[in-house]
C-alpha positions in Angstrom: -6.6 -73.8 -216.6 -4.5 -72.6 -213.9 -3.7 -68.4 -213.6 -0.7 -68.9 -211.4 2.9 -70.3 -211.8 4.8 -72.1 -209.5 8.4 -70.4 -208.8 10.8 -72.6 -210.1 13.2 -74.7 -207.4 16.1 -77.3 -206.8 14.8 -81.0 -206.5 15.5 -82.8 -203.5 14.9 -86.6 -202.8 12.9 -87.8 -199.4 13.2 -91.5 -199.2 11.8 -91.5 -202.6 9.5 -88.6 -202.9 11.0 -86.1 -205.3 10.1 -82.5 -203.4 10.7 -79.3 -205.7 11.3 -79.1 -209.6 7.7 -78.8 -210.4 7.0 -82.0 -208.7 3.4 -81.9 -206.7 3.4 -80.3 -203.8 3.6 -83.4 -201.3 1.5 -83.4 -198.4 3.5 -83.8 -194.7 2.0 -84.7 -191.5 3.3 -85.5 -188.1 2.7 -87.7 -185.3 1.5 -86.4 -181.9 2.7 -90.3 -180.3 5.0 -90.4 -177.9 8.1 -91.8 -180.5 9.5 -93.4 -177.6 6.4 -96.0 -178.2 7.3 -97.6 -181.6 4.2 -99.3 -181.8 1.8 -96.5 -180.7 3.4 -94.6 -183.8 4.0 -97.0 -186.2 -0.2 -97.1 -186.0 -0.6 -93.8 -185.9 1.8 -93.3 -189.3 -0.2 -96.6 -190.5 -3.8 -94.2 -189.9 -1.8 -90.9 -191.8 -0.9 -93.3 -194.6 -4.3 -94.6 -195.3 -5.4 -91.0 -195.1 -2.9 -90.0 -198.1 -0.1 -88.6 -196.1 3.6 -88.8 -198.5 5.8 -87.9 -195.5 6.0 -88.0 -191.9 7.6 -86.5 -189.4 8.3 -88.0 -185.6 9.3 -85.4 -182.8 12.9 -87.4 -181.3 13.1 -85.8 -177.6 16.1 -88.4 -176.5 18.1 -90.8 -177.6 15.6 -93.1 -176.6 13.0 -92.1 -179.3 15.8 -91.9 -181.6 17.3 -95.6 -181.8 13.5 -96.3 -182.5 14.1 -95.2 -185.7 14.4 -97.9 -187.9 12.2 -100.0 -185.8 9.3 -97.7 -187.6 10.6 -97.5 -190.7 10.4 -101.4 -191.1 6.8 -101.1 -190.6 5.9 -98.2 -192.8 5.4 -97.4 -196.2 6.3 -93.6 -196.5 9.4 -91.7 -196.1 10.4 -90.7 -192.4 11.6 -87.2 -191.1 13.1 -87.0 -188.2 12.1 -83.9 -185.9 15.4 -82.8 -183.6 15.6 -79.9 -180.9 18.4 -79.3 -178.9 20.6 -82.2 -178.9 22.8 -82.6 -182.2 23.6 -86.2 -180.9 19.9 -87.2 -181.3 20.2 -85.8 -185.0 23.7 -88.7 -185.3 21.8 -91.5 -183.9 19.0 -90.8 -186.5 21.4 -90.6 -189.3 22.7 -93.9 -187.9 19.5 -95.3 -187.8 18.5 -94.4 -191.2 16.1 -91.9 -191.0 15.3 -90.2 -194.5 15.3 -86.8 -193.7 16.6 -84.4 -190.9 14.9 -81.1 -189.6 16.8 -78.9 -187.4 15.5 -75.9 -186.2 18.3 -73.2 -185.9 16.8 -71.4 -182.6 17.7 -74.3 -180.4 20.3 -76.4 -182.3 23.4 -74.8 -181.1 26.9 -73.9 -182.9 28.1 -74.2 -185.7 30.3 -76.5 -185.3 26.9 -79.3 -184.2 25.3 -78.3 -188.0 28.2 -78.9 -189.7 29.0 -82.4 -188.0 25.5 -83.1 -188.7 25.8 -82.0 -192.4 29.0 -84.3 -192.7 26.8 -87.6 -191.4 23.8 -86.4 -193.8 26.2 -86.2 -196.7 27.2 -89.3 -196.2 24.0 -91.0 -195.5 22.7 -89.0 -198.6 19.5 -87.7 -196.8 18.3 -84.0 -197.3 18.3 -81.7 -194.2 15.5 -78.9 -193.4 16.3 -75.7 -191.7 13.3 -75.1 -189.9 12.9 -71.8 -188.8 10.1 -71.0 -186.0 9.4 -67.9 -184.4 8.3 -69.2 -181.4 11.8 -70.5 -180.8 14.1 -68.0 -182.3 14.1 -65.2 -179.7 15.5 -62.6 -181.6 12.1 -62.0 -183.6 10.6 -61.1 -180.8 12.8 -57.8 -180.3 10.0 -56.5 -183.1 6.6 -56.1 -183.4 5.6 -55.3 -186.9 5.2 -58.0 -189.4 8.2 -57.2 -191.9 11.1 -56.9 -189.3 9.5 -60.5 -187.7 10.0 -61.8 -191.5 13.3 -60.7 -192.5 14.9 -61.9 -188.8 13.0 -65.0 -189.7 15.3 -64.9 -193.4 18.4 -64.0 -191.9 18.1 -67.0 -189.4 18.0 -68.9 -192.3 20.1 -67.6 -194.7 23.0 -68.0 -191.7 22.1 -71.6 -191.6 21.9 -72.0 -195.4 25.4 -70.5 -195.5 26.6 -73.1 -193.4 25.4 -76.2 -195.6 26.5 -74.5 -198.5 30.1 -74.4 -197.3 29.9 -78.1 -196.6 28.7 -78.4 -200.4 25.7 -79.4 -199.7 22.6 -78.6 -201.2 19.8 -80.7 -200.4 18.3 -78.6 -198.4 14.5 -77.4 -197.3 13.5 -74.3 -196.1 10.6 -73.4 -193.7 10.4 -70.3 -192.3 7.1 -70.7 -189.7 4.9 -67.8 -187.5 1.7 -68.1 -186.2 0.7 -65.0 -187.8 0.0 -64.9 -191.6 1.4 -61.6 -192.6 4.9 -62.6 -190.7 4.8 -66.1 -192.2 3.9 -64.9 -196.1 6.6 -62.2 -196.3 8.9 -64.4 -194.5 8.4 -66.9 -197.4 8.2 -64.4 -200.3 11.9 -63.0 -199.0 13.7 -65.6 -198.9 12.3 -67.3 -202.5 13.6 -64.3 -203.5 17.4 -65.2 -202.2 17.6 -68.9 -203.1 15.6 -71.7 -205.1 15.3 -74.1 -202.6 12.6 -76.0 -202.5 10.0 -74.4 -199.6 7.8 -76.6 -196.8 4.7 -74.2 -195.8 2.6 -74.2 -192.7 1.7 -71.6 -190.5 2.9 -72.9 -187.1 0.4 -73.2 -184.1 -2.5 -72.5 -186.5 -5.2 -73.6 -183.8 -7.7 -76.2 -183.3 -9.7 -78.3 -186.0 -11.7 -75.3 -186.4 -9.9 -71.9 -186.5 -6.5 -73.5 -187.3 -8.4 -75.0 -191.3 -9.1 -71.5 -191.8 -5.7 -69.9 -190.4 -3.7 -72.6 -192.6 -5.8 -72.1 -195.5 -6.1 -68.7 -195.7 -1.9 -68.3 -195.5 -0.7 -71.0 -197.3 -3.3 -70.2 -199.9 -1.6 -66.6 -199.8 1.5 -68.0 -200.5 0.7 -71.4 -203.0 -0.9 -68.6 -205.3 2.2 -66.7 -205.2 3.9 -69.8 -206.8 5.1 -70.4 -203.3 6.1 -73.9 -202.0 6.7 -77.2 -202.5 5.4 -79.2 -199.9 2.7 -78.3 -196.8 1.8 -79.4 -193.5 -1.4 -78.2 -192.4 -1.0 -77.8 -188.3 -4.1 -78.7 -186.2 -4.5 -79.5 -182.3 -6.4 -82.7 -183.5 -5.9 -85.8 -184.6 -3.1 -85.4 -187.7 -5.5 -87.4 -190.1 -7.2 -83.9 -190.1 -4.3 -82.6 -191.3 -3.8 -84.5 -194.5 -7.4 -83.8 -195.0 -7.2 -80.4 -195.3 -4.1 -80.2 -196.9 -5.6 -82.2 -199.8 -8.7 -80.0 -199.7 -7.1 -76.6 -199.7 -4.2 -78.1 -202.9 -7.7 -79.2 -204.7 -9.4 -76.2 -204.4 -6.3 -74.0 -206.3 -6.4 -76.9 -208.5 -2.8 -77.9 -207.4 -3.7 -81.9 -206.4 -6.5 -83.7 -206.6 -7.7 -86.8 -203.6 -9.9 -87.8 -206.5 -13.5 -86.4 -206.1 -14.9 -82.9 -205.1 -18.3 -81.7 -203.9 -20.1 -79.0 -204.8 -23.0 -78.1 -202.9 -25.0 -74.9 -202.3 -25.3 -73.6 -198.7 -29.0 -73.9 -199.0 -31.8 -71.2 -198.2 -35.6 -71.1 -198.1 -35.6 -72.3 -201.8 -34.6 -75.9 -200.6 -36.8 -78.3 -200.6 -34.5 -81.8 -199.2 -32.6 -82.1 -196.4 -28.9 -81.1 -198.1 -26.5 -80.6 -195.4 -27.9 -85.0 -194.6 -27.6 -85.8 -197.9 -23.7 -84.2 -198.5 -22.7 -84.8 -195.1 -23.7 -88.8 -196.2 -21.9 -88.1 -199.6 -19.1 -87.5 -198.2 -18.8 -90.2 -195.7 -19.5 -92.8 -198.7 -16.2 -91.0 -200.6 -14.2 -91.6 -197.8 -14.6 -94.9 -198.2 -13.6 -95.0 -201.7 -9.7 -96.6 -201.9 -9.5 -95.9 -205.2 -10.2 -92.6 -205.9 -6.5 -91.5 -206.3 -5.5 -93.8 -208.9 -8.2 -92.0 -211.5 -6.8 -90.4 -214.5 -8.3 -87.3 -213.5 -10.5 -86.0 -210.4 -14.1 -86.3 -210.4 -16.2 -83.8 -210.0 -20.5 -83.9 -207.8 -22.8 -81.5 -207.6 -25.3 -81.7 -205.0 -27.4 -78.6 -205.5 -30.4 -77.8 -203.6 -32.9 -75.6 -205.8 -33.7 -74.5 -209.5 -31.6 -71.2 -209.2 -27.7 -72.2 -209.7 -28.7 -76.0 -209.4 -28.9 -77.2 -213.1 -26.0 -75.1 -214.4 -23.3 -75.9 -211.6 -24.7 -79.7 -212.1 -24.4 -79.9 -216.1 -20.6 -78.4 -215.2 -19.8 -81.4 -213.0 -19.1 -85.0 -214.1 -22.1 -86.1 -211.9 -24.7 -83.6 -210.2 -28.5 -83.5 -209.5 -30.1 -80.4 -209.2 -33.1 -80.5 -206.5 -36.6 -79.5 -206.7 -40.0 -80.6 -204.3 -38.7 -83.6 -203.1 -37.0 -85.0 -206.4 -33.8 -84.4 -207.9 -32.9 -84.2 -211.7 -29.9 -85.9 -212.2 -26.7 -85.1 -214.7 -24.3 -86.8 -216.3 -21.4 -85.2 -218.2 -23.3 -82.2 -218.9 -26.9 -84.0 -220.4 -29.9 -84.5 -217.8 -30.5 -88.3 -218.0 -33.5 -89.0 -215.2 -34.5 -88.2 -212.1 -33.9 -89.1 -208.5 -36.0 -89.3 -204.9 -34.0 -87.6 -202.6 -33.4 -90.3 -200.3 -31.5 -92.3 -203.2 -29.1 -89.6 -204.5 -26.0 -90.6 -202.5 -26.9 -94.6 -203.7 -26.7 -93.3 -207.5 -24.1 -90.7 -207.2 -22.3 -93.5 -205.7 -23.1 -96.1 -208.2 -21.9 -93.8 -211.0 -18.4 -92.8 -209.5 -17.9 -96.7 -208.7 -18.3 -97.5 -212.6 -15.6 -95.4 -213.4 -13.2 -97.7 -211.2 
């Protein structure tokens, strides 16, 4: 049972995905292909796809990348967001080319007078528009150094950008409100749910690599998705974006927000192990990720892959499927009941078998 409720917000429509309202919290990614290559990122959306990505965003730095636009979305199966800096006319020619979702970012996108021409053409086109704010490109926040003033600039850039849609009636809007620094981010999120329901897309913007950006993202936009915070995340790695959706599945499954179908538990292992554990998850988890159909179950599976006699029977009778290890044998569980045991080197083979009869 979940401790936690989610803060109630508007619902807005992305080419199909419904985004705020209590609706799952969708899981974004973005391409790192040069748009301008149609092909190059109509694979690369193909690979986030397959991976469990809902939306994507594509970075449009001319007009160039831009009329490629509905070249990709012939050849793609999830809703497209287009990514626009600078030029308002990029924005147009993505409208035009029926893109199914804008972000504009107001530290670069210029007067007011460029929104609300873009706002008229989104209206019309009957896409949603996100005001992304980043601190990285909105110079003023950088006239502070502690955390709170950072957040409320971060607000007020927003909430002048809001103001603007608003007086064009329109309210099919997205907020981010992005820092690399957690605290910033957080109270720059918790601010301005408290000024408007819109629904919120989280990240904490230039998290890191692989490594160091997992645990940056997780450990703010957990901060924040326990607050009731957020309707949609984009995890932000300097790796391949497939990572991404990854760990944005892994961190909404672990605060039991959405499931990708199966999770692991395994101990970290000490002296008391007696089989090789890290081999035998590290080969468990490669044999899940080969499992298409894992998302369509009514409900997520849960493994445990313990590796000694101390927490291993009781967190593998609380798991669907678990085997608790001893000397070089394994005493397998099902719902809750010990039914037989298992050499080592064939626990991923029936752990597997099992799941697969549930398909």
């Amino acid at each position: 049972m979940k401790f936690y409720t989610r803060n109630e917000t508007r619902k807005i429509n992305v080419g199909g995905v419904v985004i705020g309202g209590g609706s799952p919290v969708a899981v974004q990614s973005m391409t790192n292909s040069d748009t301008r290559d149609w092909k190059a990122t109509v694979r690369q959306i193909k690979q986030l796809q397959e991976a469990g990505c809902e939306i994507v965003r594509v970075s449009l730095p001319d007009m160039q990348a831009a009329q490629n636009v509905r070249r990709i979305k012939k050849h793609i199966k999830i809703p497209l967001v287009a990514d626009i800096h600078f030029d308002w006319r990029i924005a147009l020619e993505a409208v035009k080319q029926g893109v199914d979702k804008l972000r504009i970012n107001p530290g670069n996108i210029g007067a007011k007078e460029r929104v609300e021409a873009l706002v008229k053409e989104a209206k019309k086109a009957r896409i949603p528009v996100r005001i992304g704010v980043n601190a990285g490109s909105l110079k003023s926040v950088h006239n502070f150094s502690d955390n709170l003033s950072r957040a409320a600039e971060l607000v007020k850039a927003a909430m002048q950008h809001v103001k603007i849609l608003e007086k064009c009636d329109f309210y099919d809007i997205a907020v981010s409100l992005k820092a690399s620094n957690i605290a910033t981010t957080a109270e720059a999120y918790k601010l301005f749910a408290s000024k408007r329901n819109y629904p919120l897309h989280l990240g904490i913007t230039e998290a890191g690599s692989i490594f160091s950006g997992t645990i940056k993202s997780c450990a703010g936009m957990a901060i924040m998705l326990y607050e009731g915070i957020g309707d949609t995340i984009r995890v932000s790695l300097t790796a391949d974006p497939v990572e991404e959706v990854k760990t944005a599945y892994s961190l909404l499954q672990s605060l039991e927000l959405r499931s990708s179908g199966i999770e692991i538990i395994s101990c970290p292992t000490c002296s008391r192990t007696e089989v090789d554990l890290i081999k035998i998850v590290s080969q468990m988890e490669a044999e899940v990720a080969k499992m298409k159909f894992l998302k369509k179950l009514k409900k997520p599976v849960k493994v445990a892959l313990m590796g000694c006699v101390v927490n291993g029977p009781g967190e593998a009778k609380d798991a669907d499927f678990g085997i608790a290890g001893g000397k070089n044998i394994g005493i397998l569980f099902k719902n809750g009941k010990a039914v037989g045991k298992v050499k080592p080197q064939d626990w991923v083979k029936k752990l597997v078998s099992l799941i697969k009869k549930m398909n």
